[in-house]
C-alpha positions as CSV (number, residue, x, y, z in Angstrom):
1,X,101.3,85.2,107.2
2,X,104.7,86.8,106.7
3,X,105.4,90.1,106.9
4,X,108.4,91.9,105.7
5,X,109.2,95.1,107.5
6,X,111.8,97.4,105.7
7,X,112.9,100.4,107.6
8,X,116.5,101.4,108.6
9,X,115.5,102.5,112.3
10,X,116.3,99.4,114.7
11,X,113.5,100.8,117.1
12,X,110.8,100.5,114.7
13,X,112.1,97.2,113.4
14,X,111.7,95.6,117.1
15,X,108.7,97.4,117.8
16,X,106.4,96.1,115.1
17,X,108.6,92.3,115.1
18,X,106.9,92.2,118.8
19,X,103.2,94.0,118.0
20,X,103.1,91.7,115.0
21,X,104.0,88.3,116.6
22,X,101.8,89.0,118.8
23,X,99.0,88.8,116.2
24,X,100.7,85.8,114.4
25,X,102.8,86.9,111.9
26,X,105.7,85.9,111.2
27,X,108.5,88.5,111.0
28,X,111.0,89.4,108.3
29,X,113.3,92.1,108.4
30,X,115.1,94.9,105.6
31,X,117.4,97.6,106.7
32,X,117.9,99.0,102.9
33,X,115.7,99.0,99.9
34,X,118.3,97.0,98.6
35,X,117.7,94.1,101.2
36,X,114.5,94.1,100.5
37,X,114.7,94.0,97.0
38,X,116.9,90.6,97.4
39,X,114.2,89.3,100.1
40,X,111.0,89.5,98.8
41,X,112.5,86.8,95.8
42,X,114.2,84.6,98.4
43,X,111.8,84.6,101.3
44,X,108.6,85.1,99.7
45,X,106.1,87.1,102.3
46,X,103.0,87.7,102.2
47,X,102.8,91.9,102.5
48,X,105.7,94.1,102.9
49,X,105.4,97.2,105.3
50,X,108.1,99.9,103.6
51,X,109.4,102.9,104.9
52,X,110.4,105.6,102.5
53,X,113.7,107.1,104.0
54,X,116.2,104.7,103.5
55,X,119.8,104.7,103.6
56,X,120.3,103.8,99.8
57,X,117.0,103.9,98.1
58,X,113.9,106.1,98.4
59,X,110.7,103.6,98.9
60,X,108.9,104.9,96.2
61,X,111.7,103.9,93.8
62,X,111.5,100.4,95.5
63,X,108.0,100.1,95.7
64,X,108.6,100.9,91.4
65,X,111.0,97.9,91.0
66,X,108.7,95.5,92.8
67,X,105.8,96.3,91.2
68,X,108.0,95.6,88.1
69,X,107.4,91.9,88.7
70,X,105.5,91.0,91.7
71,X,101.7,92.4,93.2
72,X,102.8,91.7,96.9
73,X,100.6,94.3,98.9
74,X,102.9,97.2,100.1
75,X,101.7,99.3,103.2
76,X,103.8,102.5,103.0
77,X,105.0,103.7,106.9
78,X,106.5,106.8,107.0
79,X,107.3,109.9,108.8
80,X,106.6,111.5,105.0
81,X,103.3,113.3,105.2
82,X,103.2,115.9,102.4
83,X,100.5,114.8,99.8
84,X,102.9,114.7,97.4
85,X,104.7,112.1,98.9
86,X,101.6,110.2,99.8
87,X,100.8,110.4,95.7
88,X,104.3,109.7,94.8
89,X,104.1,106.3,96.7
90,X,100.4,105.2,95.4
91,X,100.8,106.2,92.1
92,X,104.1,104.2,92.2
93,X,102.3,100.9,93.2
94,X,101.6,100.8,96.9
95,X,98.3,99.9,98.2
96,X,98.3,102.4,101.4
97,X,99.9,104.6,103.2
98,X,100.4,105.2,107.1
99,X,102.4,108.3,108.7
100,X,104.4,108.3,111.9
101,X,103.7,108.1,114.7
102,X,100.8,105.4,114.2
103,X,98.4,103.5,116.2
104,X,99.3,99.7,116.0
105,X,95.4,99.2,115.5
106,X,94.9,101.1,112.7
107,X,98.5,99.5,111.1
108,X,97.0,96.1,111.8
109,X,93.8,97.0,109.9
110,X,95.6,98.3,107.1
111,X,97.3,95.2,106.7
112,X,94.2,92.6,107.2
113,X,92.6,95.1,104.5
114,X,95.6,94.8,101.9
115,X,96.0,91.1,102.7
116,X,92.0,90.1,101.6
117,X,92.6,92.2,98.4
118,X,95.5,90.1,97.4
119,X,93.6,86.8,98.5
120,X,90.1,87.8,96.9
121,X,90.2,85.7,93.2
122,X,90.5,88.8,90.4
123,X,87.9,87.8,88.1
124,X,84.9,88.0,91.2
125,X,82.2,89.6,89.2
126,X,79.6,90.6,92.0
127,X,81.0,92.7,94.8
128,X,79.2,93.1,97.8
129,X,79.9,95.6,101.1
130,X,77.1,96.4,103.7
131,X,73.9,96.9,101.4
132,X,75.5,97.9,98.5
133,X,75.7,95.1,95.6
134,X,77.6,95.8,92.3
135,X,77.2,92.9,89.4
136,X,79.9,93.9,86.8
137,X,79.1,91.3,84.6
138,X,75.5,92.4,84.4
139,X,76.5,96.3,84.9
140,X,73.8,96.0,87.6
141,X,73.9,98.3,90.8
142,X,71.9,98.2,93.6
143,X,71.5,99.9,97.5
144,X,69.0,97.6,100.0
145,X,68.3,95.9,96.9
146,X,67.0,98.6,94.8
147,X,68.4,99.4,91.5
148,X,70.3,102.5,90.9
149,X,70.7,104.1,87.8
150,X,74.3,105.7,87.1
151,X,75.2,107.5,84.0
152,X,78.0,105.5,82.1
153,X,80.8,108.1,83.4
154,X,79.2,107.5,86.9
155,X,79.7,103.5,86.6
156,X,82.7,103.7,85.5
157,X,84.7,105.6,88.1
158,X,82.4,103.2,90.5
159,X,84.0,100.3,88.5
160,X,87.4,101.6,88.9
161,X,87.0,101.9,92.4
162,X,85.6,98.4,92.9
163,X,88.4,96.6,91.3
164,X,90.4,97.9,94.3
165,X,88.2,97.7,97.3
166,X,89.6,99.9,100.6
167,X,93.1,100.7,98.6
168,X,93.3,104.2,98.3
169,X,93.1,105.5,94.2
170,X,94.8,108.7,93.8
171,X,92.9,111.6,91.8
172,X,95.6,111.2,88.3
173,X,94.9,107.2,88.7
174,X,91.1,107.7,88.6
175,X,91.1,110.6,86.1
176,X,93.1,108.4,83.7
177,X,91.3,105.6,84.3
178,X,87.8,107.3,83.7
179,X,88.5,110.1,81.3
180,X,91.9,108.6,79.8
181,X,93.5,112.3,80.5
182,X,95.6,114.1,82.7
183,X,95.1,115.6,86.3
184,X,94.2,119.2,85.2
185,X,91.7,120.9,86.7
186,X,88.8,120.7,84.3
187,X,89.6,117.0,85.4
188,X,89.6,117.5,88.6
189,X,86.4,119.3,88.9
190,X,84.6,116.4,87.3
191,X,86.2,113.7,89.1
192,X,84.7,115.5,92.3
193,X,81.0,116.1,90.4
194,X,81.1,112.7,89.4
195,X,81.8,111.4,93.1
196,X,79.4,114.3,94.8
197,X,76.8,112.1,92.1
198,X,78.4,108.4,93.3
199,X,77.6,109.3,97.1
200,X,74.1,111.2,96.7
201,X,73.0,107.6,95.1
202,X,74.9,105.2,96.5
203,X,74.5,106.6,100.3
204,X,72.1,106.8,103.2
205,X,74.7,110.2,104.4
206,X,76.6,111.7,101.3
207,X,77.9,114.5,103.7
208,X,79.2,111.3,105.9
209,X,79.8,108.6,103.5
210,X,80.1,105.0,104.0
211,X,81.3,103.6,100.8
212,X,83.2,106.2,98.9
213,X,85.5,107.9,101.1
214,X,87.8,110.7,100.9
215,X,92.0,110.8,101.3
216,X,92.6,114.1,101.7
217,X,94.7,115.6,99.1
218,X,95.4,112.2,97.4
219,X,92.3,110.2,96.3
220,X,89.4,108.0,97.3
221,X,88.8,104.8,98.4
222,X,85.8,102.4,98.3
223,X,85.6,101.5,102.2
224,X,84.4,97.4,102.8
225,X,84.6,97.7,106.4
């Protein structure tokens, strides 16, 4: 797999081009949003890992154009860690986000996570994750094999979060997706009822949930892992 790493600090550049090699990937380097712009075309890799502060272009804006053309996964590594940032940047197209400093683990992880989305075929109808089973051709859901009934606003906000398993979905994505509106907070208030609802039936611990976790301050994500 080929990883593109664009960040304008040298340091972090050889860091990961050693951690990563050392896992197999093969390393491909940006110093500008620009250069990676011109790379991912030419050289083709599999994910890129994108820092936000760059010398000529903010990430988001480049995370924008590439999603203008191409679904490449795109793991956001930053210093950034103001929610609003983190939103900017998922709402803008990436699939996660990791603040500096971070654990090479949990970077490695990310990236496994963001490469099986890309490689999973996009028309897989049954989706399956520890005991949970969700048939969305047959709008069948089940927990240790048992059926569960969800109200149609229930499934729905499920379904969203299914077609993008462990990527985080920010609260306007889901509210727009479900409810077709904007984030206000009449909104807001029943995207959390409705996932309050999703946990209490879908887990063994809704006050520790397994499936449907929370980002703080950006969204949720439906946890495979």
């Amino acid at each position: 797999m080929r990883v593109l790493v664009v960040d304008d600090e040298h340091g972090i550049r050889k860091f990961l081009r050693t951690s990563l090699a050392s896992q197999g990937y093969e390393l491909l380097e940006a110093a500008t949003g620009q250069e990676a712009l011109e790379s991912v075309p030419v050289n083709r890799p599999d994910i890129v890992v994108l820092d936000l502060g760059l010398p000529d272009l903010d990430g988001i804006d480049v995370t924008r154009t590439l999603r203008e053309w191409t679904d490449i996964p795109i793991v956001i590594l930053s210093v950034r860690d103001q929610e609003s940032d983190k939103v900017g940047a998922l709402d803008a197209g990436a699939d996660d986000y990791l603040t500096k400093p971070f654990g090479v683990a949990e970077l490695l992880a990310r990236i496994r996570s963001a490469l099986r989305r890309a490689n999973k075929p996009a028309n897989t109808a049954v989706f399956e994750a520890g005991d949970l089973n969700i048939d969305l051709a047959k709008r069948i859901v089940q927990v240790s094999r048992q059926k569960v009934q969800l109200t149609p606003t229930e499934y729905d906000l499920l379904k969203a979060l299914v077609r993008h398993p462990d990527r985080v979905l920010t609260h306007r994505h889901l509210i727009r997706e479900v409810w077709g509106g904007t984030c206000y907070e009449d909104e807001m208030h029943l995207l959390r009822v409705n996932i309050s609802n999703l946990r209490r039936k879908l887990e063994s611990d809704p006050t520790r949930p397994r499936y449907v976790v929370t980002e703080a301050g950006v969204g949720y994500r439906l946890r495979t892992e």
